[in-house]
C-alpha positions as CSV (number, residue, x, y, z in Angstrom):
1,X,-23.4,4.3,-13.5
2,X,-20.3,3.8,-14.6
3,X,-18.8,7.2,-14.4
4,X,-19.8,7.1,-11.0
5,X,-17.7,3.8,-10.2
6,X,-14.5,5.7,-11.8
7,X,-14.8,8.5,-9.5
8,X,-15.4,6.5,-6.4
9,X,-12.4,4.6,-7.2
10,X,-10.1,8.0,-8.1
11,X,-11.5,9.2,-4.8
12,X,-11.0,6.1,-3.0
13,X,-7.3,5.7,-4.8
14,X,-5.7,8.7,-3.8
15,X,-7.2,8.5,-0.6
16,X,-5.4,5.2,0.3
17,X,-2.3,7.0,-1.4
18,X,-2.6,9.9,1.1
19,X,-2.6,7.5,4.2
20,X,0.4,5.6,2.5
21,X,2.5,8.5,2.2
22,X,2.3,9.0,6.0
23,X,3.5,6.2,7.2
24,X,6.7,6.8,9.0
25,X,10.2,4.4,8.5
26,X,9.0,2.6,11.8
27,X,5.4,1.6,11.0
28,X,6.7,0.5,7.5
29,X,9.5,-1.6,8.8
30,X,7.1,-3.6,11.4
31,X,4.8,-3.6,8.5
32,X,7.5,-5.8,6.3
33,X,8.6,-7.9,9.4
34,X,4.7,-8.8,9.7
35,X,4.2,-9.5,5.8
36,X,7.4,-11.5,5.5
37,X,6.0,-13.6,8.3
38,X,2.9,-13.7,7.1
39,X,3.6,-15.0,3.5
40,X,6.5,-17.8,4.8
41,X,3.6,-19.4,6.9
42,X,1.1,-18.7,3.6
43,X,3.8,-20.7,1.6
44,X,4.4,-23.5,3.7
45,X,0.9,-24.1,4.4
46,X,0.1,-24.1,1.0
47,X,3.3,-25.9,-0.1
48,X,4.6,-23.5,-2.8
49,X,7.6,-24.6,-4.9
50,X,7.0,-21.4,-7.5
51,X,5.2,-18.1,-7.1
52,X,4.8,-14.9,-8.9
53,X,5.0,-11.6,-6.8
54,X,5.8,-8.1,-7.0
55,X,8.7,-6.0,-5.9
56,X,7.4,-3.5,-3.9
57,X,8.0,0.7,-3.8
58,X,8.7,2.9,-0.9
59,X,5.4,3.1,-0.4
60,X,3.5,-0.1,-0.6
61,X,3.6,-3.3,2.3
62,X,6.8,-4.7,1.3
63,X,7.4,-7.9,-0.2
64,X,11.5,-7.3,0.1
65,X,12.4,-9.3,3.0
66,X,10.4,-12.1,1.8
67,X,11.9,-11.9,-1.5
68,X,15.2,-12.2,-0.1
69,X,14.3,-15.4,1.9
70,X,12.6,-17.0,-0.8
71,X,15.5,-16.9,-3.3
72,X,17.6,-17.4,-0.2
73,X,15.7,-20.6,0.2
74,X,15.8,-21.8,-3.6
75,X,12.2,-20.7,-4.1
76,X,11.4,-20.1,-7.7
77,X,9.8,-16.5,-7.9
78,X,8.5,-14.5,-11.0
79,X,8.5,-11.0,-10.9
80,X,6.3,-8.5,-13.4
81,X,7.2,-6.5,-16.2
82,X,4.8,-3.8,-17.3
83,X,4.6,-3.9,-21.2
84,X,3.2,-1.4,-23.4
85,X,0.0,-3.4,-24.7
86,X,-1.0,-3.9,-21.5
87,X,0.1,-7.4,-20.6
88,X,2.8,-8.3,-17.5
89,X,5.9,-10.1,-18.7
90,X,8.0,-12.3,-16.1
91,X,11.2,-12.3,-15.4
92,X,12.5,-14.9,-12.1
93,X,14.2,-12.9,-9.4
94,X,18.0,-13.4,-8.5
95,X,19.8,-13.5,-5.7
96,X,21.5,-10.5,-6.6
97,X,18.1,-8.4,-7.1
98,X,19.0,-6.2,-10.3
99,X,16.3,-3.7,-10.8
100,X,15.6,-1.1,-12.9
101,X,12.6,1.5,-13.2
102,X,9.3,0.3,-15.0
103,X,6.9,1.9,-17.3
104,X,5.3,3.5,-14.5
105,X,7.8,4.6,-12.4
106,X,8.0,1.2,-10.4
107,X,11.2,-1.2,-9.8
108,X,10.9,-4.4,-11.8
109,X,13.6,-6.8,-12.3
110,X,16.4,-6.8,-15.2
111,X,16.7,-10.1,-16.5
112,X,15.6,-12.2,-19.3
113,X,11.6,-11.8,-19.9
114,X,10.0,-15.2,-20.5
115,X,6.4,-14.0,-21.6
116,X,3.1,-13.2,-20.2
117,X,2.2,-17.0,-20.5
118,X,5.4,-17.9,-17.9
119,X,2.7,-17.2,-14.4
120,X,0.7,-19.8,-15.7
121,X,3.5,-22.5,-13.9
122,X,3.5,-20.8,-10.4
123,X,1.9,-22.8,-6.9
124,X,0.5,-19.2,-6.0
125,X,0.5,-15.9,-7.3
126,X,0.9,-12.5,-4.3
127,X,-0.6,-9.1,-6.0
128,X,-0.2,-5.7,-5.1
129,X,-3.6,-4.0,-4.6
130,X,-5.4,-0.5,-3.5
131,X,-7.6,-2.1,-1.1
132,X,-9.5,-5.6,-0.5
133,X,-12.8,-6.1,0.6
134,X,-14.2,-8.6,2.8
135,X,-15.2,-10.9,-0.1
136,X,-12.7,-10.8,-1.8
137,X,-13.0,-7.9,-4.1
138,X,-9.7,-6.6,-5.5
139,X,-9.2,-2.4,-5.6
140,X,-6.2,-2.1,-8.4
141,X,-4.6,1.0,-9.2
142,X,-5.8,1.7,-12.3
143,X,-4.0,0.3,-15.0
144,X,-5.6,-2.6,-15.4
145,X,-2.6,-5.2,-15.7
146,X,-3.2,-7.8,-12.9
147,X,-7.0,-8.0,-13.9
148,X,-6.3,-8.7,-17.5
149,X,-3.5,-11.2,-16.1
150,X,-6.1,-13.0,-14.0
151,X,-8.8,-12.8,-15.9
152,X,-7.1,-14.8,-18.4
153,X,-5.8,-17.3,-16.8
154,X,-7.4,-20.9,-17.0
155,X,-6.1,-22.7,-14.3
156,X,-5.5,-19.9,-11.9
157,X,-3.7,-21.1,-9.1
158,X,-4.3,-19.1,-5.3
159,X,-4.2,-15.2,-5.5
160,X,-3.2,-13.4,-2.1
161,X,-3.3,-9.7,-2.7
162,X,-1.7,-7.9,0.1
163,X,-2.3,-4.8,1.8
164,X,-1.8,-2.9,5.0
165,X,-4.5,-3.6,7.7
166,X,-6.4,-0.3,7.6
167,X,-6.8,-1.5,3.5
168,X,-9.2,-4.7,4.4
169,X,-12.6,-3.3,4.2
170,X,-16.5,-3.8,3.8
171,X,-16.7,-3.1,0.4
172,X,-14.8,-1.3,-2.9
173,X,-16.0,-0.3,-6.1
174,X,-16.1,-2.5,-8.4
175,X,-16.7,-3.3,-12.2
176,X,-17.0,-5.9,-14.3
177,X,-13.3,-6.2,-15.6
178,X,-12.5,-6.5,-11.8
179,X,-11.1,-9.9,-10.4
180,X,-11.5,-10.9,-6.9
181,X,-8.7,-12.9,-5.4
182,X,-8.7,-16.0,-2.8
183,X,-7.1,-14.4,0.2
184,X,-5.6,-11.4,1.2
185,X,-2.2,-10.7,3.5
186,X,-1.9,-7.9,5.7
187,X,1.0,-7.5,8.7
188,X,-1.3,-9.4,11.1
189,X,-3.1,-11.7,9.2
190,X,-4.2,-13.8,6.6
191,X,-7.5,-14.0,5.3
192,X,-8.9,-16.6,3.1
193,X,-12.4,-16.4,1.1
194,X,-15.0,-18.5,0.3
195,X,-14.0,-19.4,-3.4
196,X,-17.7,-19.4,-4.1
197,X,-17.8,-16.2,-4.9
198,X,-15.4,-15.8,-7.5
């Protein structure tokens, strides 16, 4: 059974890779005016002071111009750190944006690391996922870092994984380690679930 979730996930993964890769400069530019939009009305509705989020690759829906007004607007933002057992580090994002390449071939920020235990202080937390289904189900991309993350987290504050529009669907495979989140944000919309499921 479970063999059978892996594949449907591989399957499912590069799929949504595929689709990703052929999105022209156009589609992904009105895609990061929507998400920037998006998350500032996400924010003040929710009255965020701090925040973890993710800086995005070529790629995936990007966070970058809502980076840049957060920090522009004093915002305190953590960004990940892939480390080698497995658990994120944080380091808060600058004005200036230094980056370098991550453990997997993804930009994270240079800067000092404050620990995995830093995201447990943030208003809200925005995650990169594969896909999202309708109740809430989070698709990763394998590795496994943002599940552990949440999954250990006692007093997890809002999770909004975003994604583009065609990425919101019925239903995704999913296993036990899995960890839904409480809304998702997409360049149109934002969706929040009912917390009774998680």
């Amino acid at each position: 059974m479970s063999d059978d979730i892996t594949n449907d996930k591989r399957a499912l993964r590069a799929e949504l890779r595929e689709r990703r890769q052929l999105l022209t400069p156009a589609q992904l530019a009105a895609a990061e005016a929507g998400i920037t939009e998006q998350l500032r009305e996400l924010l003040a509705n929710l009255g965020v002071q701090s925040l973890s989020c993710y800086l995005s690759a070529r790629t995936e829906p990007s966070t970058r111009g809502f980076l840049n007004w957060a920090t522009a607007e004093g915002i305190r933002v953590l960004l990940p750190v892939t480390r080698a057992d497995g658990l994120l580090d944080w380091a808060v994002a600058s004005t200036d944006g230094t980056e370098t390449e991550g453990l997997f071939g993804l930009p994270e920020p240079e800067g000092e690391l404050l620990g995995p235990i830093a995201v447990n202080d943030v208003d809200l937390m925005i995650v990169p996922a594969a896909s999202i289904d309708r109740t809430g189900m989070r698709l990763g991309w394998g590795r496994g870092y943002f599940d552990k993350t949440l999954g250990s987290m006692e007093n997890r504050p809002p999770v909004y994984a975003v994604v583009f529009d065609t990425e919101l669907v019925e239903a995704v495979p999913r296993e036990l380690h899995d960890q839904g989140v409480t809304g998702v944000v997409t360049p149109t919309r934002t969706l929040t679930f009912d917390a009774a499921r998680h």
